[in-house]
N, C-alpha and C positions, 0 to 999 in steps of 0.2 A: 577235558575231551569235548569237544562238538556231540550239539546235538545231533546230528545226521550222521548217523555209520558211514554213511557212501563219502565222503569228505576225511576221512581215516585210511591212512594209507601207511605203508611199512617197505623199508626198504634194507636190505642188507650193503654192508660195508665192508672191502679187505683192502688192508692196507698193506703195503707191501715195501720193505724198507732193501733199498737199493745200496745204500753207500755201507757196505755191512767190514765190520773191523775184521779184515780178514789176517790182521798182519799185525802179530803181538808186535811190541816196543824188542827190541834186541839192542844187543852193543853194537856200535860204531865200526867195531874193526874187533878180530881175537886178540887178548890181551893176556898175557904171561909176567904173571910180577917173580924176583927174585930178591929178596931182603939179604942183605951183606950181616954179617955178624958182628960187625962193627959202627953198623948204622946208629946214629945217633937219635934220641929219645927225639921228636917232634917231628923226625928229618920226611918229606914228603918219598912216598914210594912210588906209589901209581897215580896216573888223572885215569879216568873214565869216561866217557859217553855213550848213551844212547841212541837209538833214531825209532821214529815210527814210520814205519814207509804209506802208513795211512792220511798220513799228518803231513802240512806243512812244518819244513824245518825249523823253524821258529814257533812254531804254532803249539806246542805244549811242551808243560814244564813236568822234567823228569824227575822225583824224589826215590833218594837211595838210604840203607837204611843196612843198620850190621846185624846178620841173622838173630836171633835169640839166642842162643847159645854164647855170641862171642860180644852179645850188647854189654854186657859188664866187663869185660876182660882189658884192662888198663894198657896192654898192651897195642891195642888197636884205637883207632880213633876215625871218621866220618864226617869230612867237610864238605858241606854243598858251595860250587863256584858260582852256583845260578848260570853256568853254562849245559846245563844237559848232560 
């Protein structure tokens, strides 16, 4: 600190953040999957995507991930395309 009080001075600051995420990540489009009973063991069922309408479209990468319940279950499986 300065010796001189009169040279001490204080000031407050609010910041105010403008660009606020107002707009979770959501799917692309509604999507309805229907698995055949004859589908074969790796055979692809559904693709996915997302969008942020905060984000440029390219601008973030979406990771998807199988609830906790069905993370074990052999039955399912979860590939990322690196497309969103």
């Amino acid at each position: 600190l300065p010796d001189n009080p009169s040279q001490v001075g204080s000031v407050s600051v609010t910041v105010k953040v403008l660009d606020v995420n107002d707009n979770a990540p959501e799917f692309a489009r509604f999507y309805e999957a229907f698995v055949c009973e004859n589908a074969k063991a790796g055979q692809l069922i559904q693709t996915v995507s997302a969008i942020d309408r905060d984000d440029p479209q390219e601008g973030q990468h979406f990771y998807y991930s199988l609830a906790p319940e069905a993370a074990n279950n052999p039955n399912f499986t979860l590939r990322d395309n690196q497309g969103n």
